[in-house]
C-alpha positions as CSV (number, residue, x, y, z in Angstrom):
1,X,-4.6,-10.4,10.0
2,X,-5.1,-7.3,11.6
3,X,-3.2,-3.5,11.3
4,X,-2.8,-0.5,13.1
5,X,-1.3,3.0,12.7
6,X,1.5,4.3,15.2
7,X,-1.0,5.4,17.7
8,X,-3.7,2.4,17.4
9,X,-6.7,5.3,16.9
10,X,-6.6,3.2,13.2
11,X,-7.6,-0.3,13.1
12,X,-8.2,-2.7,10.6
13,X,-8.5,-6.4,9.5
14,X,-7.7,-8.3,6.1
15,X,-9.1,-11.8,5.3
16,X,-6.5,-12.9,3.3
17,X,-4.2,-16.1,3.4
18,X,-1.2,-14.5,2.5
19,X,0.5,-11.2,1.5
20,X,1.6,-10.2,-1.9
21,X,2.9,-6.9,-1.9
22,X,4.7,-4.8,-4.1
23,X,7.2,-1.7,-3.8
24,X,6.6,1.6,-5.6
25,X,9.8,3.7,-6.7
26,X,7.4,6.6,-7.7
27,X,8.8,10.1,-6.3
28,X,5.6,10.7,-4.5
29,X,5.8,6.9,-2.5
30,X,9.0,8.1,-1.2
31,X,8.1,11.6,-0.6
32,X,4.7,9.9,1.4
33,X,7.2,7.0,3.2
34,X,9.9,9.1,3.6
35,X,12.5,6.1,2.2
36,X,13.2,4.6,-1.1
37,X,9.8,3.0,-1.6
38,X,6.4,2.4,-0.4
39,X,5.5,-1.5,0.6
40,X,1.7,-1.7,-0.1
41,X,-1.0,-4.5,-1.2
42,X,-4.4,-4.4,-3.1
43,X,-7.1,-6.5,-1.3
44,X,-11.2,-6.4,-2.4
45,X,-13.2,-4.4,-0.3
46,X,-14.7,-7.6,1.0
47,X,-11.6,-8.8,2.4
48,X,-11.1,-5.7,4.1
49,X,-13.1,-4.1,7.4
50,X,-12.3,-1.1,9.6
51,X,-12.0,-2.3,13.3
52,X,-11.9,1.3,14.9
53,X,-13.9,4.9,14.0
54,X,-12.3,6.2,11.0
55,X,-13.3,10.0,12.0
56,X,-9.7,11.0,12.8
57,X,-8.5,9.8,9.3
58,X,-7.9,12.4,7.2
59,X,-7.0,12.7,3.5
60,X,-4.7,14.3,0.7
61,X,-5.3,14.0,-2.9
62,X,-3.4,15.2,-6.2
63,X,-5.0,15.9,-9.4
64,X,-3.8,13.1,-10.7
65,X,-5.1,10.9,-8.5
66,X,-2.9,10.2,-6.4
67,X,-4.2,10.0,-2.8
68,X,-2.8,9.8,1.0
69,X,-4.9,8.8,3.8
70,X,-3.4,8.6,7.3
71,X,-4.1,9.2,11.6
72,X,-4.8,12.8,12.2
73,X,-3.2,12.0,15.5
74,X,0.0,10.3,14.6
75,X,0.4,10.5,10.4
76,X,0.6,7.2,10.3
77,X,-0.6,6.2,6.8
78,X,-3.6,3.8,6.6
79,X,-5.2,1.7,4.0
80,X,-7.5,3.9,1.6
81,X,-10.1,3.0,-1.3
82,X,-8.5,2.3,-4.6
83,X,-9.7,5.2,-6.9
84,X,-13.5,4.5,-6.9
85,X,-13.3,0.8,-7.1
86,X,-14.0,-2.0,-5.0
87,X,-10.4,-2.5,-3.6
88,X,-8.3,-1.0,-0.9
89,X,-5.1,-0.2,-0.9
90,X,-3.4,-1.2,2.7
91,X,0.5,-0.1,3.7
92,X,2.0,-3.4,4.8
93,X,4.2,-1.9,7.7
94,X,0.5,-1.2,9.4
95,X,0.1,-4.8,9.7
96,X,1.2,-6.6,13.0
97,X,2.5,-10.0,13.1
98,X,2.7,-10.5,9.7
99,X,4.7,-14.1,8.9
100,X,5.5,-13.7,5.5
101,X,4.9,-11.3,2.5
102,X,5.8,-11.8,-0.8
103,X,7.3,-8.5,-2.9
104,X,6.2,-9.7,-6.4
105,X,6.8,-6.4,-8.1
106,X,8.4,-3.4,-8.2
107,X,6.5,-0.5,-9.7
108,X,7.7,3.1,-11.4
109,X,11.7,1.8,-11.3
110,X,12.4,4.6,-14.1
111,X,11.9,7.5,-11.2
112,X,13.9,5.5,-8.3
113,X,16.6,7.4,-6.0
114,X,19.8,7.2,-7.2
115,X,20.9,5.3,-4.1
116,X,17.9,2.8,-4.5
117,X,19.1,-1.0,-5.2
118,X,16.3,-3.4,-6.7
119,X,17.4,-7.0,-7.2
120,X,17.9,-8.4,-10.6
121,X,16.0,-11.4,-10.7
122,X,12.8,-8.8,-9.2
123,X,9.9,-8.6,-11.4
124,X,10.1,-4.7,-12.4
125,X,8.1,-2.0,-14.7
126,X,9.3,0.5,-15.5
127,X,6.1,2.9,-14.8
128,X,2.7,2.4,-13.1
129,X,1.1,-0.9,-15.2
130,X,-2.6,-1.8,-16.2
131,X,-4.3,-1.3,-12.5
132,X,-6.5,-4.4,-13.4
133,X,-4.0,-6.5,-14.1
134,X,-1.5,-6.3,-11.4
135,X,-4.7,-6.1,-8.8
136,X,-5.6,-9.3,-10.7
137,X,-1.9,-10.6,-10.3
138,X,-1.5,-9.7,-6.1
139,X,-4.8,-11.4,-5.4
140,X,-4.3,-14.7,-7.5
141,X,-3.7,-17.4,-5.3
């Protein structure tokens, strides 16, 4: 399955079956996506390869941690490595032709917009939980 930022200068490929994803509520996710939430997925680095020169991706960091990497030429956000470990975290709306994903959470619902609607029967925490865990819970099969 392959990805792409707005201009194509980014490219990428994930060798995964399927796509669990999950939406973050966080204020910085929609401040970064510019809507109510940010669709992304955890894959290991192993599963992941760049397809394309990564010199024009640029990046933005907090001191918490928090980081942004995206196309210098177009903003598009691309897929980053997850705080020092051997993961990457991908933005699904890079991906092309994507058949089905599956939202299994959603993260930080405490800070949501107002206006934000999450389904009822969604599996929901409140703030961020243990990283190993939920990485452990998108990549089960």
């Amino acid at each position: 399955m392959q990805g792409k930022c707005l201009c194509g200068q980014t490219t990428f490929e994930l060798n995964v079956p399927k796509i669990k994803a999950y939406q973050c509520h966080c204020s910085l996710c929609r401040m970064q996506s510019g809507t109510a939430s940010n669709l992304g997925t955890i894959v290991p680095a192993e599963k992941f390869s760049w397809l394309s020169s990564r010199n024009h991706i640029k990046s933005w960091a907090k001191e918490s941690g928090f980081s942004s990497d995206f196309c210098s030429n177009c903003g598009s956000p691309v897929p980053n490595k997850l705080r020092g470990m051997d993961y990457y975290w991908v933005p699904v709306g890079a991906l092309i032709d994507v058949t089905s994903v599956e939202i299994v959470a959603h993260l930080c619902t405490d800070s949501k917009a107002v206006w934000d609607y999450i389904p009822d029967d969604s599996v929901q925490y409140d703030s961020l939980p243990d990283l190993n865990m939920f990485i452990n819970e998108l990549n089960a099969d």
